[in-house]
C-alpha positions, 0 to 999 in steps of 0.5 A: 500500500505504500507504494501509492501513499508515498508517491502522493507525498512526493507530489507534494513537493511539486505543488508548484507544477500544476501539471506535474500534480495533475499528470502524477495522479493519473499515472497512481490512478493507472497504476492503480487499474492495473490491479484489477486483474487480481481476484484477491481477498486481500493484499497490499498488507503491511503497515496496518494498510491493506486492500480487500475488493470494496476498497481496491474500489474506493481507491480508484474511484478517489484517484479518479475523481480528485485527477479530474478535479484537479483538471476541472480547476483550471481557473484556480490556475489561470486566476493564480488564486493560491493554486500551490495550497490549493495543490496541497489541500487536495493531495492531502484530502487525497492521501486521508482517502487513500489511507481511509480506505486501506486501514485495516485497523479501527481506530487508523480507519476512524483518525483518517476518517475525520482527517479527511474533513479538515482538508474538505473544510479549508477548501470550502472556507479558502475558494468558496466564492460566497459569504455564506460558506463559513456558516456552511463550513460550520454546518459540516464541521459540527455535524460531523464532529458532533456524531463522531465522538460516539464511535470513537467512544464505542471503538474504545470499549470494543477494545477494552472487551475484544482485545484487538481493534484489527477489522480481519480479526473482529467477532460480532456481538453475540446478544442483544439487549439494552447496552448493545443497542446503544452501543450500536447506534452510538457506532453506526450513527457517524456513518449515517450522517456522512452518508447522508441519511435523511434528518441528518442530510442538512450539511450537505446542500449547504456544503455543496451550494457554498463550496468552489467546483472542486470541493463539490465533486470530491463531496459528491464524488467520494466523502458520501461513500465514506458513510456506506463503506465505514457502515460495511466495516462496522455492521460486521460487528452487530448483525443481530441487533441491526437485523432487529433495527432493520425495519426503521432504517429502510422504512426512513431510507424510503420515506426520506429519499421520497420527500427528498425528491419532492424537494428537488422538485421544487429547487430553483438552485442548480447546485442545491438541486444535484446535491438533494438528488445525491441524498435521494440516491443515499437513502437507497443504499442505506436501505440496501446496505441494512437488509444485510444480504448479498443483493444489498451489499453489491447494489450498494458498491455499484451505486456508490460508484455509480453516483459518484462519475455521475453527480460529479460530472454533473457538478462539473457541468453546473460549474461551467453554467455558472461560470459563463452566466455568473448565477446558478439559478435554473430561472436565469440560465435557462434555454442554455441548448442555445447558448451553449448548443456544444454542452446540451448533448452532455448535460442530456447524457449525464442527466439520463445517467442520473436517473438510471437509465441503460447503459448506466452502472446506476442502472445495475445499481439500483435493480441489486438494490431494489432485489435486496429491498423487495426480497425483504419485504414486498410492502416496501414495492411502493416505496421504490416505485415513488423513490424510482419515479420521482427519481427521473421526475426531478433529473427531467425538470433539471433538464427540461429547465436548464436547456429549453426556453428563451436565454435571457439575454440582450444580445444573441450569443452562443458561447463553446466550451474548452477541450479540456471542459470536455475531456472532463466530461468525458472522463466522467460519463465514460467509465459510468457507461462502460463497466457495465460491460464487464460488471464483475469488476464491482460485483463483490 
């Protein structure tokens, strides 16, 4: 595993070369694809690091998603607007995912965890481009904080009992009564508002709507998968008392991705829109994740990529509106098929992607999910009906708003965008199409 931690230190070294950074991820990140031909249960170990299938996932898909922030950045370069720290913010966001994923140990896996905030925080805080992002900041910082101090509690009693805090050498917890179950939400509860679940969902829009394209597309892309992959690490310790909870937690994963689509459905900011619509997405993994089967736990991984290419290509695309016509509102850079005719096709195909559409990972996704939901229980059928529906009802009136309709403006114009815009874009939608071609990949 140090092989690719000490390679993103030296980088760091270069924070000066923009392109030097930006080249030397994409090579980890090849490097990293290169490994997939191993069909291991673990490897890399040593140092308390190591990779098992679900993480060797999330590594990648971090390499991936901050190369191409980085790449989406540009103006931070050609604007020289502290472009070496902004270099050095996000290799060190880079190298706490990195090390986030590969622990093998609990409390390593924990330290990482929050580790990853601070980065998040000052990229937000240093390129946000509104007044409000110190209050969004604030927001992040305490929600998380906040619910986090439970786990670590919780992991040093789990010590204190097992004698280990290694995640191979775990035993799950036997029986079930009072102390196990506050033991279990004070353990679980960290991850779900990192998820986010509904209820605990409100740092989220907050932090997407305030932070620069940057700190939105690794949010959207890889800090939401941290709650679904540390909620894989620790549900391994309580299997009787959460297949008691099971029940509360696809019911208020249902009912919330439902209510969160009707507020998506009445959002006039584009960023605030794709960022309930990452809740929506959530709330159907958490409710894959705590039916504890094999459907659930596959859907959930193929999903969490899924909507990681997806939402970030997506912010990307927000981003490049926003920087031509200085507002996010979907009333003022409505009819954008006419001003930017070049982009249209590619806010068409990520906006399909969105909605699980063929050939979408999403689409492979969600059927495991919907599977390992159904075969739970068959009230829940109506549920994902709504979630699935108004799923596609809020991505079609993103789209419909956005590029059809007059563009206001006094002058007709029509504006393209750069290669490099597009190559972004492309980089995103074509690994989200394309594995799905050979899904064994992500199927755990």
């Amino acid at each position: 595993m140090l092989k690719f931690i000490l390679p993103l230190l030296f980088l760091i070294k270069f924070n000066n070369s923009w392109n030097t950074v930006q080249l030397g991820i994409m090579f980890l990140s090849f490097l990293m694809g290169l490994n997939c031909y191993h069909n291991f249960y673990m490897c890399e170990l040593g140092y308390m690091l190591g990779m098992d299938y679900v993480s060797y996932i999330m590594i990648y898909l971090s390499l991936w998603i901050v190369s191409l922030m980085i790449l989406a950045s540009q103006k931070v370069k050609n604007l020289n607007n502290f472009k070496s720290s902004f270099v050095v913010v996000s290799l060190f966001l880079l190298l706490s995912l990195v090390v986030t994923f590969s622990s093998l140990d609990y409390l390593l896996f924990y330290i990482s965890f929050e580790a990853s905030l601070i980065p998040t925080l000052i990229l937000i805080l240093g390129w946000g481009y509104q007044p409000e992002r110190i209050q969004a900041g604030v927001y992040m910082l305490f929600y998380t904080l906040a619910f986090s101090l439970p786990l670590l509690g919780s992991l040093l009693v789990y010590y204190k009992e097992v004698g280990s805090l290694i995640i191979n050498l775990s035993s799950p917890m036997g029986s079930w009564g009072y102390i196990e179950v506050i033991w279990y939400l004070a353990t679980v509860w960290a991850f779900l508002v990192k998820l986010p679940m509904y209820m605990f969902h409100l740092w989220l829009p907050k932090a997407h709507v305030e932070a620069p394209v940057a700190g939105s597309m690794i949010l959207a892309g890889v800090l939401l998968k941290l709650g679904g992959y540390g909620l894989m690490r620790v549900l391994i310790l309580f299997q009787v008392v959460s297949k008691e909870f099971c029940w509360f937690w696809v019911s208020l994963g249902l009912v919330g991705g439902i209510y969160i689509s009707f507020l998506c459905l009445r959002q006039v900011d584009m960023k605030s829109l794709i960022a309930y619509s990452s809740v929506a997405h959530m709330n159907l993994v958490l409710c894959g994740l705590m039916t504890l089967s094999w459907w659930g736990y596959s859907g959930a991984v193929i999903v969490m990529v899924g909507h990681g290419l997806c939402s970030s290509g997506l912010f990307c695309l927000a981003n490049i509106m926003y920087e031509r016509v200085e507002s996010r509102s979907l009333f003022i850079g409505k009819g954008l098929l006419s001003f930017m005719p070049s982009m249209g096709l590619w806010w068409f195909l990520l906006s399909v992607s969105n909605m699980a559409s063929p050939p979408t990972l999403n689409l492979l996704g969600e059927i495991s999910l919907i599977v390992s939901v159904l075969s739970w229980s068959k009230v829940s059928m109506l549920g994902l009906g709504l979630l699935s529906f108004f799923s596609a009802a809020y991505t079609l009136y993103m789209y419909s708003l956005s590029q059809h309709g007059l563009f206001y403006n006094s002058l007709y114009s029509c504006c393209s965008g750069k290669v490099q815009e597009y190559m972004v874009l492309f980089l995103h939608w074509f690994p989200l199409n394309v594995l799905i071609l050979n899904s064994n990949l992500l199927m755990i």
